[in-house]
SEZANU-310590 format. One record per residue (C-alpha): x, y, z; residue number from 1. Coordinates in steps of 0.1 Angstrom, whole numbers, plus 5000, padded with zeros to 4 digits. Each point is the difference from the previous one (the first is absolute). Layout:
N
<lumpa <X Y Z> NUM>
...
END
This chain:
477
<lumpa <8785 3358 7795> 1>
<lumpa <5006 5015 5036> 2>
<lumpa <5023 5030 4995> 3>
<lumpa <4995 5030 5013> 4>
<lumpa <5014 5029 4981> 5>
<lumpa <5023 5008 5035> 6>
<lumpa <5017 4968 4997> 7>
<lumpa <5031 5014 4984> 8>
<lumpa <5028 4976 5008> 9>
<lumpa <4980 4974 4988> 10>
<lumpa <4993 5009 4966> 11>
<lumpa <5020 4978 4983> 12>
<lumpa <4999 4972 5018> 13>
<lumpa <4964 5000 4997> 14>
<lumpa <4997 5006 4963> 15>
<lumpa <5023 4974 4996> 16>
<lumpa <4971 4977 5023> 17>
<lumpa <4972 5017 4977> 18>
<lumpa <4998 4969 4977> 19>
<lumpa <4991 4978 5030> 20>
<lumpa <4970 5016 5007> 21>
<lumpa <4985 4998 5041> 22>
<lumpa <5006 4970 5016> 23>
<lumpa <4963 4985 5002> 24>
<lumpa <4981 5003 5033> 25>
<lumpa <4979 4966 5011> 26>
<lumpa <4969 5006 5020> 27>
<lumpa <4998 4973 5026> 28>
<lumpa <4966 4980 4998> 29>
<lumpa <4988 4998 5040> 30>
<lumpa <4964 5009 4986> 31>
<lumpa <4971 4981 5015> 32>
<lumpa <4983 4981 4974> 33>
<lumpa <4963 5011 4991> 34>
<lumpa <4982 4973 5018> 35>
<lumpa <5025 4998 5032> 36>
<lumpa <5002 4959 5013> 37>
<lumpa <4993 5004 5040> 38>
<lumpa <5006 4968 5018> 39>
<lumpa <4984 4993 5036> 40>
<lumpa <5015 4975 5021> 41>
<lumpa <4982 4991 5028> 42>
<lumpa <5019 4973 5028> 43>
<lumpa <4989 4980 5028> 44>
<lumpa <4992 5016 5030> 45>
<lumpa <4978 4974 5019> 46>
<lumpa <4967 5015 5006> 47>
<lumpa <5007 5036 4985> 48>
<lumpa <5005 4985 4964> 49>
<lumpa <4964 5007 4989> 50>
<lumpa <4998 5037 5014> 51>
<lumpa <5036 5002 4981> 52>
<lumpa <4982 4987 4965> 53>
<lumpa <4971 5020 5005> 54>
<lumpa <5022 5032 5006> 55>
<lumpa <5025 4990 4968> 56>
<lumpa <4968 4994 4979> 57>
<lumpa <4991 5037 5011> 58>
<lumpa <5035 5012 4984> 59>
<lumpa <4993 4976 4971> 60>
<lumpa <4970 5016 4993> 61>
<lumpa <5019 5031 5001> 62>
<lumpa <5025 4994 4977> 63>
<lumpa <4973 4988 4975> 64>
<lumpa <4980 5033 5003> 65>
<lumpa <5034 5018 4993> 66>
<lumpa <5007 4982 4966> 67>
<lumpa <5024 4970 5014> 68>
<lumpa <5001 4965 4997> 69>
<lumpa <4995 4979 5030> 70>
<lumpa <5022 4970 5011> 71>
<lumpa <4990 4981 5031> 72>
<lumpa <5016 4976 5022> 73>
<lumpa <4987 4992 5029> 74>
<lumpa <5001 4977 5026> 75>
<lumpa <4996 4968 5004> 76>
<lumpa <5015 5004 4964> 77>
<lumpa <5024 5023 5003> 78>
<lumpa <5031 4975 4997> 79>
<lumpa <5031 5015 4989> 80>
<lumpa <4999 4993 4966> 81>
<lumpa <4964 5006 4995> 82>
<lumpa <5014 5039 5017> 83>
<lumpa <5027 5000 4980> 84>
<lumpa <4981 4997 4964> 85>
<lumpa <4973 5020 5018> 86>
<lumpa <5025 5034 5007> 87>
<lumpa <5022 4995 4967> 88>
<lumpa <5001 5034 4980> 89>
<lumpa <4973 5017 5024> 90>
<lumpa <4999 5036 5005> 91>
<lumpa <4989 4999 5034> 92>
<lumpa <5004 4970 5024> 93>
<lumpa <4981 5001 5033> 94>
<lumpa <5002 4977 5027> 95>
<lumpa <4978 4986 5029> 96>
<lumpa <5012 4977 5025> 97>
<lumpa <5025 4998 5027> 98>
<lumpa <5031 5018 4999> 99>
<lumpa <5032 4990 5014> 100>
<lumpa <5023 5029 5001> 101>
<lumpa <5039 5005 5019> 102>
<lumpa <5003 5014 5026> 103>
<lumpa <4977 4973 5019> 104>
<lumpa <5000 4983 5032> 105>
<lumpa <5009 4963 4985> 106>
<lumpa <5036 5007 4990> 107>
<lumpa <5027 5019 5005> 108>
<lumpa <5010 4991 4957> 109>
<lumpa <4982 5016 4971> 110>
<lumpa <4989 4967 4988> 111>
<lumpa <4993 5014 4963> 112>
<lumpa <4988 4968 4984> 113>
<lumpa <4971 5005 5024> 114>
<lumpa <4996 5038 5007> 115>
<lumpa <4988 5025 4977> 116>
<lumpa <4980 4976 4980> 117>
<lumpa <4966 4990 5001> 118>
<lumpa <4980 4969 5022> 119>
<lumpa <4988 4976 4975> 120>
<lumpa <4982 4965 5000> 121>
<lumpa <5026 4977 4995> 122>
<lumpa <4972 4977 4983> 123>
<lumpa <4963 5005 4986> 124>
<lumpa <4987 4977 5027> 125>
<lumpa <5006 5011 5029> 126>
<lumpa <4972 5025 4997> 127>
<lumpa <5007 5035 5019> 128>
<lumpa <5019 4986 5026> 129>
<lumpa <5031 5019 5017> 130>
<lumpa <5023 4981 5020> 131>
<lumpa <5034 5008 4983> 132>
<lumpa <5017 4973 5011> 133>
<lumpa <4975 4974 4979> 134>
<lumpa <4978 5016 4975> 135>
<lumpa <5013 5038 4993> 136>
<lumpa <5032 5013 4989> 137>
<lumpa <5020 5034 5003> 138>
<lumpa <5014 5001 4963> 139>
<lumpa <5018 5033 5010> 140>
<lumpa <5027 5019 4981> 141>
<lumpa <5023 4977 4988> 142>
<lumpa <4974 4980 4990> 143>
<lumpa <4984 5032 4976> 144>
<lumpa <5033 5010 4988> 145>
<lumpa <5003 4961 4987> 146>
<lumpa <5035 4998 5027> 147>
<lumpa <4992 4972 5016> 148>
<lumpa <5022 4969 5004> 149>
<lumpa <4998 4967 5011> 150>
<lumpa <5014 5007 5039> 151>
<lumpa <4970 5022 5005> 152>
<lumpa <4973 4991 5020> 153>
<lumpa <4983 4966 4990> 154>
<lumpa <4968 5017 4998> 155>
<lumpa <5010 5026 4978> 156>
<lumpa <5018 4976 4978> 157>
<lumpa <4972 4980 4994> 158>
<lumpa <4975 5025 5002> 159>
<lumpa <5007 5029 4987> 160>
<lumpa <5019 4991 4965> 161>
<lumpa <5032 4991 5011> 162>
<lumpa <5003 4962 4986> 163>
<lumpa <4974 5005 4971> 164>
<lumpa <5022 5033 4989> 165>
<lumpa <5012 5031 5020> 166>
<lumpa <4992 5028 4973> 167>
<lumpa <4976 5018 5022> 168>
<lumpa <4977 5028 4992> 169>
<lumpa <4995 5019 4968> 170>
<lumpa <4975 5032 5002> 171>
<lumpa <5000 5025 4976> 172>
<lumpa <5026 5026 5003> 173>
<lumpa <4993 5031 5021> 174>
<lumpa <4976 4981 5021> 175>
<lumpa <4975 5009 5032> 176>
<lumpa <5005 4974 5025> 177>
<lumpa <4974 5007 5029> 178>
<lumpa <5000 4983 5036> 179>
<lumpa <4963 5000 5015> 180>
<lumpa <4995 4988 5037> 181>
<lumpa <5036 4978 4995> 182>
<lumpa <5020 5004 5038> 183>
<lumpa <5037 5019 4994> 184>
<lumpa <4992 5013 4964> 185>
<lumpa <4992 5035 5014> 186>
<lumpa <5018 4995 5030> 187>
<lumpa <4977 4986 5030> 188>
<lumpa <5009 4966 5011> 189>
<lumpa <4978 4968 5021> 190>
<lumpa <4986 5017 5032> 191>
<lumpa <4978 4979 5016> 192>
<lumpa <5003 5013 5032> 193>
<lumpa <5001 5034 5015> 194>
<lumpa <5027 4996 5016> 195>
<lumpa <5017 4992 4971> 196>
<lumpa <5028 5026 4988> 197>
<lumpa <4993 5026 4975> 198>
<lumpa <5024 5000 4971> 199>
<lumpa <5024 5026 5001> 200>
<lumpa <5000 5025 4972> 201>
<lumpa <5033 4979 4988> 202>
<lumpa <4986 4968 4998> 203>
<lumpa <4972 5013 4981> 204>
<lumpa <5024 5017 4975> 205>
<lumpa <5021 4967 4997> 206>
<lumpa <4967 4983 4996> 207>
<lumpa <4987 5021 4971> 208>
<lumpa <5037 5003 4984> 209>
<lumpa <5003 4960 5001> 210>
<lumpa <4965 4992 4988> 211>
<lumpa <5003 5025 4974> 212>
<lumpa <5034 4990 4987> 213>
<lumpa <4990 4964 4976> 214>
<lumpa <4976 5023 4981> 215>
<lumpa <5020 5032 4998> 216>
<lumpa <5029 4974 4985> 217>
<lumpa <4973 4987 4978> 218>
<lumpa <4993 5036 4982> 219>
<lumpa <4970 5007 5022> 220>
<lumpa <4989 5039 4993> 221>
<lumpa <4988 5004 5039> 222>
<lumpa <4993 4977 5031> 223>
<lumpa <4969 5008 5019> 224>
<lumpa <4992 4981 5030> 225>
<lumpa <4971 5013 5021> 226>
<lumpa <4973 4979 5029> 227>
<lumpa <4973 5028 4995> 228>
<lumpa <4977 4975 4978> 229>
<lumpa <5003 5028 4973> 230>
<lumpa <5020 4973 4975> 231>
<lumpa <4976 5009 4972> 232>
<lumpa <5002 5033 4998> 233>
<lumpa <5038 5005 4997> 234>
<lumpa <4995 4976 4971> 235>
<lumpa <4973 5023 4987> 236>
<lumpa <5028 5025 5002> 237>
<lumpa <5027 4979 4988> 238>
<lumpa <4979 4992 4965> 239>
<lumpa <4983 5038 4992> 240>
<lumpa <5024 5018 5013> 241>
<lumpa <5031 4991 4980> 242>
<lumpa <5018 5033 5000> 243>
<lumpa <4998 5009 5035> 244>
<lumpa <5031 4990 5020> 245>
<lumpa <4999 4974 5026> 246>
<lumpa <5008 5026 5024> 247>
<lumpa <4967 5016 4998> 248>
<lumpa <4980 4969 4991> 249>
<lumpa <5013 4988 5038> 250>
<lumpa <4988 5032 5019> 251>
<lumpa <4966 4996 4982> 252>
<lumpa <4991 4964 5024> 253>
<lumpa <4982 4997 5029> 254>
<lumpa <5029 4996 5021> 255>
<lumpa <5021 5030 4992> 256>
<lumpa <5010 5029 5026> 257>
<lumpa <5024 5025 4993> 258>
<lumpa <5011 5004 5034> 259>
<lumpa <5008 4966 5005> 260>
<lumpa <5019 4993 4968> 261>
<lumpa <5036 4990 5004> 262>
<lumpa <5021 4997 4970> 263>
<lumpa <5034 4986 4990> 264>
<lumpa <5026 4984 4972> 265>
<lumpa <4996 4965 4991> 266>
<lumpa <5027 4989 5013> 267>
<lumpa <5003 4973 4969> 268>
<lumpa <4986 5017 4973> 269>
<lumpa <5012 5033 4985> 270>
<lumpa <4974 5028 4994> 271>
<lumpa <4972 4980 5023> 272>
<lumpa <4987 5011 5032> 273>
<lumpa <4984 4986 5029> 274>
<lumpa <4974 5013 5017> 275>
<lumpa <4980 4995 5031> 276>
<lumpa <4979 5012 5027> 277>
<lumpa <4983 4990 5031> 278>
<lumpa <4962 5005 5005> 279>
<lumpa <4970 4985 5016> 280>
<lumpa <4976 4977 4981> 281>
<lumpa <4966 4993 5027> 282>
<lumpa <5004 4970 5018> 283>
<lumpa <5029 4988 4981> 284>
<lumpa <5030 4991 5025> 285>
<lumpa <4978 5007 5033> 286>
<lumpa <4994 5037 4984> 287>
<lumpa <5042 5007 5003> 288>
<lumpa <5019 5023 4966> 289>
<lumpa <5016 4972 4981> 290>
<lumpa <5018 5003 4966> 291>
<lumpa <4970 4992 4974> 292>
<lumpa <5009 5019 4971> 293>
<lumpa <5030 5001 4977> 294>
<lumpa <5015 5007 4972> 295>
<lumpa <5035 4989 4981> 296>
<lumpa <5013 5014 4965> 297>
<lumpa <5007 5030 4983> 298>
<lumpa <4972 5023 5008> 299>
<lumpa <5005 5023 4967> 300>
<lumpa <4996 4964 4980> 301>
<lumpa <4961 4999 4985> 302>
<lumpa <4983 4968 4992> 303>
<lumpa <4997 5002 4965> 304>
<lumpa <5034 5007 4996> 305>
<lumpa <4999 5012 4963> 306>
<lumpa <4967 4999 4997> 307>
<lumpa <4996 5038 5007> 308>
<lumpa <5016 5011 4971> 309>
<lumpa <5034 5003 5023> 310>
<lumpa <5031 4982 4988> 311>
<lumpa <5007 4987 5035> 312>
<lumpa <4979 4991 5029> 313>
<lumpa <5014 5024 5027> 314>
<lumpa <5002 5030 4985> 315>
<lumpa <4961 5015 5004> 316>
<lumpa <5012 5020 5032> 317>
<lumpa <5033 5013 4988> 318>
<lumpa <5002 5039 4998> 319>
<lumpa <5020 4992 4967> 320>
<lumpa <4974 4976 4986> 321>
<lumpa <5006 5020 4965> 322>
<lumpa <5033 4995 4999> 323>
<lumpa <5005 4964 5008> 324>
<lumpa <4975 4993 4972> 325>
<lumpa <5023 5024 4977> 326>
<lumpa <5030 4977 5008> 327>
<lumpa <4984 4969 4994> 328>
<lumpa <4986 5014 4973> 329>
<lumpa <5034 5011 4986> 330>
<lumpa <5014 4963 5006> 331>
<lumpa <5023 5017 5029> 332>
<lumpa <4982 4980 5030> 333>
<lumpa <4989 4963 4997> 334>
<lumpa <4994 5003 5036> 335>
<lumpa <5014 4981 5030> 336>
<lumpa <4983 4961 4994> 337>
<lumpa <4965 4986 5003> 338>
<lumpa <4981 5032 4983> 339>
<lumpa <5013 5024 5027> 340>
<lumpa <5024 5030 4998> 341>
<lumpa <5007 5004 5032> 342>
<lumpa <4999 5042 5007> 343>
<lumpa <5014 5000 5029> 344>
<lumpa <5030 4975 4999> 345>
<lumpa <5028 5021 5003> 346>
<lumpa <5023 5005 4960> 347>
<lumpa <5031 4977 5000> 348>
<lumpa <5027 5013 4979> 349>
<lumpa <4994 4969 4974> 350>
<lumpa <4965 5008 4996> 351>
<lumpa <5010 5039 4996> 352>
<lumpa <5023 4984 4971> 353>
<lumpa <4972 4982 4982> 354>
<lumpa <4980 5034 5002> 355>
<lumpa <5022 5021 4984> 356>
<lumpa <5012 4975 4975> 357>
<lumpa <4965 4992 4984> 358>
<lumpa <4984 5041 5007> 359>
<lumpa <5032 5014 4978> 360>
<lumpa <5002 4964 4979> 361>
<lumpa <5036 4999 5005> 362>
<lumpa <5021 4974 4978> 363>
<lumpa <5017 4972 5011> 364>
<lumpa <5032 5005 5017> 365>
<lumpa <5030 4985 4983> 366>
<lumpa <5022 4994 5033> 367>
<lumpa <4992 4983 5035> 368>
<lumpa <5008 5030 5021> 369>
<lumpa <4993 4984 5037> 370>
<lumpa <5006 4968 5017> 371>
<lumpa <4977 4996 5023> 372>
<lumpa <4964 5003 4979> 373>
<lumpa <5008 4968 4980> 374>
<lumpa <4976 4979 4990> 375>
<lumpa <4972 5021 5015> 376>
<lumpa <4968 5014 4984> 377>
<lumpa <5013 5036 5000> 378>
<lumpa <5037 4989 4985> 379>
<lumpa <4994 5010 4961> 380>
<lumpa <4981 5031 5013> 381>
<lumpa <5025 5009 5026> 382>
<lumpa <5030 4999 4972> 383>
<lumpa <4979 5021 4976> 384>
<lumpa <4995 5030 5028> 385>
<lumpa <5038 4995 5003> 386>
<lumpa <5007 5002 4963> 387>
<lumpa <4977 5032 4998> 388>
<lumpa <5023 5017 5025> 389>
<lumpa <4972 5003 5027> 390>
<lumpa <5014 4980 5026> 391>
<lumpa <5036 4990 5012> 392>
<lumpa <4991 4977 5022> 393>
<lumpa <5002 4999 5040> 394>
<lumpa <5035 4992 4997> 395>
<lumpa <5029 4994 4972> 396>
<lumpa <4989 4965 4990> 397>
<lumpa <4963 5000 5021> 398>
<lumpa <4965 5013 4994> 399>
<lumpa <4985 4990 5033> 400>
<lumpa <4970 4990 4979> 401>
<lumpa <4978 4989 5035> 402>
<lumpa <5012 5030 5011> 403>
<lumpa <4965 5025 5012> 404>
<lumpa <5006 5034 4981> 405>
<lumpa <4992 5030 5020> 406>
<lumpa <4984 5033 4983> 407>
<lumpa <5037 5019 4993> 408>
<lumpa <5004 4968 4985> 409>
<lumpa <4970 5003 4975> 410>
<lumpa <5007 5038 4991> 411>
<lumpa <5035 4984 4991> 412>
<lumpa <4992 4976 4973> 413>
<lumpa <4970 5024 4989> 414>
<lumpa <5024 5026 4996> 415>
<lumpa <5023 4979 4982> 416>
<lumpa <4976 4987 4980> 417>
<lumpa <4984 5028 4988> 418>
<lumpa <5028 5021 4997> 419>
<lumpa <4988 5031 5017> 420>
<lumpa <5017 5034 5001> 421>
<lumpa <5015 5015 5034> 422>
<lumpa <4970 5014 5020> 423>
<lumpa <5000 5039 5009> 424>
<lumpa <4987 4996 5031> 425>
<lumpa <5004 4977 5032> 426>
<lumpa <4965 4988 5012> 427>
<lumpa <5007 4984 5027> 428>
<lumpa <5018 5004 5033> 429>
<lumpa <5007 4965 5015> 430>
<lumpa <5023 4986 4966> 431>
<lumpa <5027 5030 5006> 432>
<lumpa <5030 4980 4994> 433>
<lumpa <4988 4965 4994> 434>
<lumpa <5013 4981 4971> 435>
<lumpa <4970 5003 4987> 436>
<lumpa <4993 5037 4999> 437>
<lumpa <5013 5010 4966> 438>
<lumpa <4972 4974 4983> 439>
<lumpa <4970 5009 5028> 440>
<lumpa <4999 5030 4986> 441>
<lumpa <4994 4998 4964> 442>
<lumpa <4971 4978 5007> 443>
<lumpa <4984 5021 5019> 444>
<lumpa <5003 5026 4974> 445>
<lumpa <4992 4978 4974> 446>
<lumpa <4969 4993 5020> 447>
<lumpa <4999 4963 5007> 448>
<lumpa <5004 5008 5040> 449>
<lumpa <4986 5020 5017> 450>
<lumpa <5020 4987 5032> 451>
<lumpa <4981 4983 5034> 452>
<lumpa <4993 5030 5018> 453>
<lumpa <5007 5043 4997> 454>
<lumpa <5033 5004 4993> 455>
<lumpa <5007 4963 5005> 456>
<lumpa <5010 4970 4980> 457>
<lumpa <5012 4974 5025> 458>
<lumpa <5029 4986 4979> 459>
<lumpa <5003 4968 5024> 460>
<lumpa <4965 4991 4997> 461>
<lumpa <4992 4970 4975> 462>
<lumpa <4980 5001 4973> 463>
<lumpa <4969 4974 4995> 464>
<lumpa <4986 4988 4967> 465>
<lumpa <4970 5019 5002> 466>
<lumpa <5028 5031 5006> 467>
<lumpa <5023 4987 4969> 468>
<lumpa <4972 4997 4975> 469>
<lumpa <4990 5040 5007> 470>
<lumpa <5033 5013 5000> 471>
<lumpa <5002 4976 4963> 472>
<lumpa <4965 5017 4988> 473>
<lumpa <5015 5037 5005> 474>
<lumpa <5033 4994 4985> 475>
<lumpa <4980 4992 4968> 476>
<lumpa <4972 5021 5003> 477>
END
């Protein structure tokens, strides 16, 4: 068990919770399989198609030489369902074909049963051709998500799963999608005149963030999107190098420049990023910097997930790598969803609850102390940290259990917790006569903070889950 000889006030309470051993930990399973399924769709695009299957054919045979499976769908046979079976539980998904992104010049109305898809051949004989209006078809994000409905477009309806079934796509979890040559994936839209516009650097990040947004909702690991031809490679790097985060698996393609790199939040996804930047590509858009490479997700997340030995995917860059893995380990963490843990998401005072509860296996609380945590996750976790005297809520009858909690916060219901005697010394001079003080204090002399800077401790600051699991790790070590 957990208990650290300090923890004083809880002695009894925790050799009264003895019998129940540690709650069990669950290591999410985000792993890439051994032989990894790669599908390859390749659309219509009129006379382009065969240069398009000869360059997919170059990232199949990439994918083989790195151990993976190859699924290939290409036009004029890349239908919708014959795409659909093709992609279901692939690792990595790349694309050919035209793109049709928001913003664009067509519409003034994110038309999402036909933007952030993929052009397909709405049958298997109308050979390579085109012309969206008769023989392709945008299936776009409603239409991968499996949303679409009846009052969509007729096209997508009828072509792109709606009346045979709208369950959509079904890769495997933590999954690559990559965008080669595809217009508005990495940003650059249809210029086919100079004195077309540029995109502006927002449009290009709406582009990415909107393209990127079906997969990311699918459980897609990263989103890389890139018109330097170099498709086969960043699968090459997707498949052997599984425990490098897709951060430094993006800056490794052709089309990366520091310099020009523009990052962001995903607006719609918590813990993703966007990122862009504008270069020049020879003789592509009249010789102009365009957006051609980009890259959506997490960019600690790694492709294989598990695979590395790691209990979640997004951890490999983390200062507090160790630690994390000691609270999973300990059955403290089960992460935030989908394999990840989410380091840098900020520590809600539920979560805090569901820490402390399973690290000092408290029992279960024989009273509802609060009103306003029922029926969430954290409830029966919240009322034992009540029981145990370690918290008193936010209010008489409130925990405030969405509530963010700040660092005097932390050294609060670790000081609690542990019990810890008065400190003989005041280590730091920007607490003095904070509420929070008298419990700052003794865990800096107990060792489990040395504070954010000389002298410092930044009481208002809030602490992230990468943060939370050192501070745990200390108190018990």
């Amino acid at each position: 068990m957990l208990v650290r000889a300090r923890a004083l006030a809880l002695t009894l309470v925790l050799a009264a919770a003895a019998c129940l051993g540690a709650v069990p930990g669950t290591r999410p399973d985000g792993a890439i399989a051994a032989a990894p399924k790669v599908a390859i769709i390749v659309g219509p695009v009129g006379g382009l198609t065969s240069s398009y299957r000869n360059s997919a054919n170059r990232v199949a045979d990439a994918a083989v030489a790195a151990g993976a499976t190859v699924t290939k769908a290409y036009s004029p046979s890349a239908t919708w369902s014959r795409v659909r079976s093709a992609v279901s539980g692939a690792s990595v998904i790349v694309y050919f074909g035209h793109g049709n992104g928001f913003p664009n010049p067509y519409s003034s109305t994110e038309n999402r049963d036909r933007v952030n898809g993929w052009g397909l051949n709405r049958t298997t004989s109308n050979g390579d051709s085109d012309n969206w209006s008769t023989t392709m078809v945008y299936c776009g994000e409603k239409a991968l998500l499996g949303t679409l409905v009846s009052t969509e477009g007729a096209a997508q309806w009828n072509y792109c799963g709606g009346k045979n079934g709208t369950d959509g796509i079904s890769p495997a979890g933590n999954f690559t999608m990559v965008y080669a040559q595809a217009h508005y994936a990495p940003g650059f839209g249809e210029r086919y005149q100079e004195s077309d516009p540029l995109p502006t650097r927002s449009e290009a990040q709406q582009r990415v963030r909107n393209y990127s947004y079906p997969v990311l909702k699918l459980g897609a690991g990263g989103y890389i999107a890139t018109a330097y031809s170099d498709a086969h490679e960043i699968v090459t790097r997707v498949l052997t190098q599984t425990s490098k985060p897709y951060g430094d698996i993006f800056r490794a393609g052709d089309g990366y420049a520091a310099s020009r790199l523009v990052t962001m939040n995903h607006p719609d996804v918590a813990g993703a990023e966007v990122w862009v930047q504008r270069t020049t590509i020879a003789n592509f858009h009249f010789g102009d910097p365009d957006y051609w490479y980009a890259f959506a997700g997490d960019p600690d997340v790694t492709p294989g997930g598990a695979d590395d030995g790691l209990p979640f995917s997004d951890i490999a860059s983390s200062p507090f790598v160790d630690e994390i893995i000691w609270m999973a380990d300990e059955g403290i963490t089960l992460g935030c969803g989908g394999g990840r843990f989410c380091p840098k998401d900020s520590v809600s005072r539920g979560e805090m609850a569901s820490f402390l509860a399973r690290a000092f296996a408290l029992p279960v609380a024989s009273d509802d102390y609060f009103t306003d945590d029922d029926g969430l996750s954290h409830e029966d976790n919240i009322n034992r940290l009540a029981q145990a005297g370690i918290t008193t809520g936010c209010s008489q009858t409130e925990f405030c259990p969405h509530g963010l909690v700040s660092r005097g916060q932390m050294a609060s219901f670790l000081d609690r917790a542990l019990g810890l005697p008065v400190a003989s010394v005041d280590y730091f001079s920007d607490d003095d006569g904070t509420a929070h003080e008298e419990a700052i204090n003794p865990v800096a002399e107990a060792s489990i903070t040395t504070g954010c800077a000389p002298a410092m401790y930044c009481p208002s600051g809030l602490v992230n889950r990468q943060q939370m699991a050192a501070f745990l790790y200390r108190a018990f070590h």
